[in-house]
N, C-alpha and C positions, 0 to 999 in steps of 0.2 A: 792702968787696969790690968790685972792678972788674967791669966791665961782662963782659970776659973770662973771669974766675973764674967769674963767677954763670952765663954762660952755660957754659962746661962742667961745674959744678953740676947744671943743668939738664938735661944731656945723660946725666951718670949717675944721674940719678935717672929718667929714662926708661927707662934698661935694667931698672932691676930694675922701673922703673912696668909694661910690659910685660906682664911674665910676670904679675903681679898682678890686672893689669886684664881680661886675656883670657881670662874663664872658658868654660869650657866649659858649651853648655847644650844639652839633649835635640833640644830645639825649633830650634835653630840652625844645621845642618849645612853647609861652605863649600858657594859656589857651585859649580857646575860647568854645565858647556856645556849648553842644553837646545833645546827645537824652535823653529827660526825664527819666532815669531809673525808673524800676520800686522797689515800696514796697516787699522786700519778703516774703516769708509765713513761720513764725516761723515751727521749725519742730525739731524734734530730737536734732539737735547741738544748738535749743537758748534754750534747757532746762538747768534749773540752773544746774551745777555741780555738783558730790560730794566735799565734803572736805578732805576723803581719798583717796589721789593718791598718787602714787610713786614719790617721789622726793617732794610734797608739804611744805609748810613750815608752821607747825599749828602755833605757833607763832602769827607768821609775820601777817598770816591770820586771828586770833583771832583781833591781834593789828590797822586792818585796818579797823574795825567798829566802826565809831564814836559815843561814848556815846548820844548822841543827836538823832541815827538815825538806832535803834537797828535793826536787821532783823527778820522777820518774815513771815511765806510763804502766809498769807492775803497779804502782802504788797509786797513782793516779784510779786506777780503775780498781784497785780495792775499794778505793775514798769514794767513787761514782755508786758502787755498791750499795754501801752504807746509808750512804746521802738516801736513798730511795729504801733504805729497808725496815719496816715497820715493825721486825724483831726489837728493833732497841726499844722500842717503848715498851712500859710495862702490860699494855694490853694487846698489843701487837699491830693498833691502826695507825697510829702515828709515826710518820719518818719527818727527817729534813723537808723533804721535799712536800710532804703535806703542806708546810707557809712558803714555803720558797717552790712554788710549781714552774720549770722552765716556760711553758707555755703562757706564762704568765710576767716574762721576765724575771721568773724568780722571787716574786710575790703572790701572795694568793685572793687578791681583789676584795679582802673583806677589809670592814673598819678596823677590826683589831681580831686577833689571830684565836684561830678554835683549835683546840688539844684534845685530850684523849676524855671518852665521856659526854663530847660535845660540851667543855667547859670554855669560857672566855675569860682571855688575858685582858689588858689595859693597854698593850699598844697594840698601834700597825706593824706589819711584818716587813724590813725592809729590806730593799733586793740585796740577793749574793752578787749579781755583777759588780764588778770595778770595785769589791770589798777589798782586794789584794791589797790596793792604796791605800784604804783604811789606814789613820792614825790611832785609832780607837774604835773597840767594836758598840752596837746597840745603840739606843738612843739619847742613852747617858754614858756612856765612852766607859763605862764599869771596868770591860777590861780591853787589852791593845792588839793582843794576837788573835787569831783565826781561830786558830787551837785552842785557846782557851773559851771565845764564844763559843764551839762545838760541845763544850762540854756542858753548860746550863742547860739550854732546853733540856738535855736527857733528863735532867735530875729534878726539874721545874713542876712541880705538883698539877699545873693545870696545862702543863704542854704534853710529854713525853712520860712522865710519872713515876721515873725511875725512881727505887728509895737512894739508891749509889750508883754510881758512873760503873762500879764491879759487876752489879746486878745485871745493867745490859751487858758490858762484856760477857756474863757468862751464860748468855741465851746463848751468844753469838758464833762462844768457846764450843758448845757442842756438835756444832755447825762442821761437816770434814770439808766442804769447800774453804770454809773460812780458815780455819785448821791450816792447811796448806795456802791457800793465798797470804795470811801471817809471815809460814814458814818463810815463801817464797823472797817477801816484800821487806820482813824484818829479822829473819831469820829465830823466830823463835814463834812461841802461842800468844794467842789473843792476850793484847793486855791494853787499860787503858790508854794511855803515852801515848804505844803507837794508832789504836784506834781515831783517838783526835788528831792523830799527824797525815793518818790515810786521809779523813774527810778533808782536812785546811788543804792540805793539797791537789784534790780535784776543788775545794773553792777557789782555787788560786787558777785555776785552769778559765773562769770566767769572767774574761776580759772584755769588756764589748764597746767598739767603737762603728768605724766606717759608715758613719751617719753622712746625712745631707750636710751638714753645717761643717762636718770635718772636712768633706770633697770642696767646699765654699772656700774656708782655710788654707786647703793645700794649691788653690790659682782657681778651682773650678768656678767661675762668676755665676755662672746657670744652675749651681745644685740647689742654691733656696732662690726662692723668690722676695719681692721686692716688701712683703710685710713682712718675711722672717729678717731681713737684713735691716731695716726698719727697727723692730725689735730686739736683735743684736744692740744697734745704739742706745735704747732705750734702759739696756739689761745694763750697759755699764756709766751711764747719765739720771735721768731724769728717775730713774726704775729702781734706781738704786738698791740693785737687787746683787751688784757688784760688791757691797760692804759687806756680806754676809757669802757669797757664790762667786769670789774672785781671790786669788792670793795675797792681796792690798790694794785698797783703792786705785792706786794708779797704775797696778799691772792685770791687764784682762788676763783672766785663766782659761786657756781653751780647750782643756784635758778632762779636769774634773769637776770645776765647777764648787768648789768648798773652799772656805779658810779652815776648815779642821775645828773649829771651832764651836762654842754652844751659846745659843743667844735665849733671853728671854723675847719671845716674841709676841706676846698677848694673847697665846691661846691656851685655850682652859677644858677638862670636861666634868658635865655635872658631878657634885659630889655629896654625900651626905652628911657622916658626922664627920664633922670636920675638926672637932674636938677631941675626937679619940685618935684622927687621921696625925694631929701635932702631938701627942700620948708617943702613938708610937713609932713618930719619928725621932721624938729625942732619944729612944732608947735605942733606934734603930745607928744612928747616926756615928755614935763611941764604936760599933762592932768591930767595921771593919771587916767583916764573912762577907765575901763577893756571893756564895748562895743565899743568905738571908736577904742580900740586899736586891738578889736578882729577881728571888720570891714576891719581896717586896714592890718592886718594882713592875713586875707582871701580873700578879696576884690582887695586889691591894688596891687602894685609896692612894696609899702613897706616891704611888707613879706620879701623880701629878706634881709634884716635888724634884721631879727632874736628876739635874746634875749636882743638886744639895745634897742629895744622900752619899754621892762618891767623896764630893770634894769638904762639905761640913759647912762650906763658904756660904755667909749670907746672899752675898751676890748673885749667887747659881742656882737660887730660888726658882723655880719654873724654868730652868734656859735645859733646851736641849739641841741635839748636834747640827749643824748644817750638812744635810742628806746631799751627794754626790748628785746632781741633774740630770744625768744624761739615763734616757730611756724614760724619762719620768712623765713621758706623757701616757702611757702603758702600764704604771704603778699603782693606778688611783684603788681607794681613796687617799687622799694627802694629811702629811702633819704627822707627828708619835701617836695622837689617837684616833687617825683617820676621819675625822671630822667633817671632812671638806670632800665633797663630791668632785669637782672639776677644776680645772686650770685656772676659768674664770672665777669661781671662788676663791682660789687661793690668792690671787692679784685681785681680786676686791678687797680680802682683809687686809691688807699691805697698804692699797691703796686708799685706807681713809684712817688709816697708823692706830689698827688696834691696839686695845689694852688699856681701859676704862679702872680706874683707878689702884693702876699697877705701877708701884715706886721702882719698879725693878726691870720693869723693860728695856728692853734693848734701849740705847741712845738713839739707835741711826734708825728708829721706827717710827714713821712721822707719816703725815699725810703727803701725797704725791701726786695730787694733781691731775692724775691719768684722765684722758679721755677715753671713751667707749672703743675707738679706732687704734687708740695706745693701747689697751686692753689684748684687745686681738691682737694687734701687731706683735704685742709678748709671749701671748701664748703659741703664736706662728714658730716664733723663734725655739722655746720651748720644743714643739711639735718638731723641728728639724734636728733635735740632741736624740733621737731615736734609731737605734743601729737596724741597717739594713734586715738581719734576721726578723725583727718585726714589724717590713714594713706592711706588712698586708693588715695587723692588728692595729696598727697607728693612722691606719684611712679609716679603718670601720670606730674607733674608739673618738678621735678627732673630731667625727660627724656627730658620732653620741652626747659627749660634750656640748659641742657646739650646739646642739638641738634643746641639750639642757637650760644650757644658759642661756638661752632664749625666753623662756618659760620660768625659770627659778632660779635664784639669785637672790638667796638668804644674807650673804655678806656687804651684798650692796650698799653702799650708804654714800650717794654722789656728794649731799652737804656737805658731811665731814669731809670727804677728800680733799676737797677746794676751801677748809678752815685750814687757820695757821696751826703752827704744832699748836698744844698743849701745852700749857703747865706742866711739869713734872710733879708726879702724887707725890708726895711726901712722905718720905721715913716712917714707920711705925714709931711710937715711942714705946722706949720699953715696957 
């Protein structure tokens, strides 16, 4: 078969992938336009980090400043700047820091993120912490540097609404603070480059570890208790939550919690025409424009199409990235399209190995068995990947939770858990 064939192969089996892949789920309702949130006001938690915390990886952390884009606290604090300033948008309410609120761990607690207008994207917003390790940025890895994620929201029709990355520079350009913080940092005027090299660089400043589970790690026996340690086992056995949040099955990752990696996982959110949605993915998919496809990807239908739009591959139908863990009890709601209310949700859909007639699901996505006391004992573990700076949010969020899932428990499904895998759905035919 020619490279021709296969790719229109490809194209019809996205039509019927589609309608397949898109299930409807309770929990998932589209977006729609909601209240212009506001800018936060930098404080305490957007100050840059140290680089010694418990559990840090100097390394890893030395390894993730690119030669081109050294740091230094002039530039750093241009980038903190920026991060919070709602000049870059086109209407002036939106910054960074509108989806990425520190006090939030750098998310902003909604299902999928609200821009200028009060307009809604298609995914969740997910934290700047521990982005620095990033292999890939966004929820479909689109692109790999800091720098380069800084620049789409600006440009993003329903985030920030710049018509050009130029446009906000030259709000910014008239600015005599800015003017001179430039000179200072880059020795010249505002100009794009350096403006996405000031922000990746104060993102680069937030590294967040010194959890309970890291103090656990480093000899501490008393920093979790006996359901998070419980759950620890469970995370890289029976929970198999290590095939997907481990650097290979047989090596636990105590750092970050990722393979880097994009899985189909079986989750879906409602969609409509799903017909027009494979229309304009096939045209979408030849571009190759990281802003079309970013457009695309926040904007449309298409999101739900994942890491197919970057990569073209049949396989990467629905799969998107394995999000870093740590702090994630503090992120909710869970998923790329926030779907999932709590912790317990997200290990009930795991746990009865969603994805109801999806050929493309992950392999390693199966029913697990968990009992109600493995359940908690997970999300304990979970609950202890939560750095010190928040832990007064992680008592009060934890109990939230936990009160939820008492009461409501959409993903539940104990039968399925306790059935053998499934069959695998079979191949569309072309």
């Amino acid at each position: 078969m020619d490279g021709w064939a296969r790719e229109g192969l490809v194209r019809r089996r996205v039509r019927v992938m589609v309608t397949l892949l898109v299930i409807a789920s309770p929990a998932a309702s589209g977006p729609t336009a909601g209240a212009q949130p506001e800018i936060p006001t930098p404080g305490p938690l957007a100050e840059p980090r140290p680089l010694r915390q418990v559990g840090a990886p100097a390394d890893l952390t030395r390894a993730a400043i690119p030669p081109d884009n050294r740091q230094t606290p002039q530039k750093i604090a241009l980038g903190e700047k920026l991060f919070f300033d709602g000049r870059l948008s086109a209407d002036g309410t939106v910054a960074c820091g509108t989806c990425h609120d520190p006090a939030r761990a750098f998310t902003d607690g909604k299902r999928v993120s609200i821009g200028i207008g009060g307009r809604a994207g298609q995914r969740n917003a997910p934290t700047i912490l521990n982005a620095l390790y990033n292999k890939t940025q966004f929820w479909d890895g689109r692109v790999t540097t800091l720098e380069e994620q800084a620049a789409l929201p600006i440009v993003n029709p329903v985030e920030m609404g710049q018509p050009s990355l130029n446009a906000a520079v030259a709000r910014i350009a008239a600015i005599r603070e800015y003017q001179d913080a430039f000179q200072e940092v880059f020795g010249g005027r505002p100009n794009g480059p350096d403006l996405l090299r000031a922000i990746a660089s104060y993102e680069r400043t937030q590294l967040s570890f010194d959890s309970p589970f890291d103090h656990f790690i480093a000899g501490d026996a008393s920093a979790i208790d006996g359901a998070a340690k419980r759950g620890w086992e469970l995370f890289n056995t029976r929970g198999r939550c290590n095939k997907c949040h481990a650097l290979t099955d047989a090596e636990r990752d105590v750092t970050n919690f990722t393979d880097h990696d994009f899985h189909n996982i079986g989750i879906g959110i409602i969609r409509h025409n799903v017909v027009a949605l494979a229309r304009q993915a096939e045209q979408l998919i030849n571009s190759g424009d990281p802003a079309a496809i970013d457009r695309a990807a926040v904007q449309t239908e298409m999101s739900a199409l994942g890491r197919f739009l970057i990569t073209k591959k049949e396989s990467d139908i629905a799969s998107f990235k394995s999000p870093n863990l740590r702090n994630v009890l503090v992120t909710a709601p869970y998923f790329h399209d926030g779907s999932q209310e709590t912790l317990w949700d997200v290990v009930d859909h795991y746990n009865k190995g969603d994805g109801l007639q999806n050929p493309y699901l992950d392999e390693d996505i199966q029913p697990l068995a968990l009992t109600e006391d493995d359940i908690d004992d997970l999300v304990a573990f979970l609950a202890s990947l939560t750095s010190g700076d928040y832990r007064e949010r992680a008592v009060k969020e934890l109990a939230r939770q936990r009160a939820v899932s008492r009461t409501t428990r959409p993903q539940r499904d104990t039968a399925r858990a306790f059935d053998p895998k499934p069959p695998r759905a079979p191949l569309p035919h072309p």
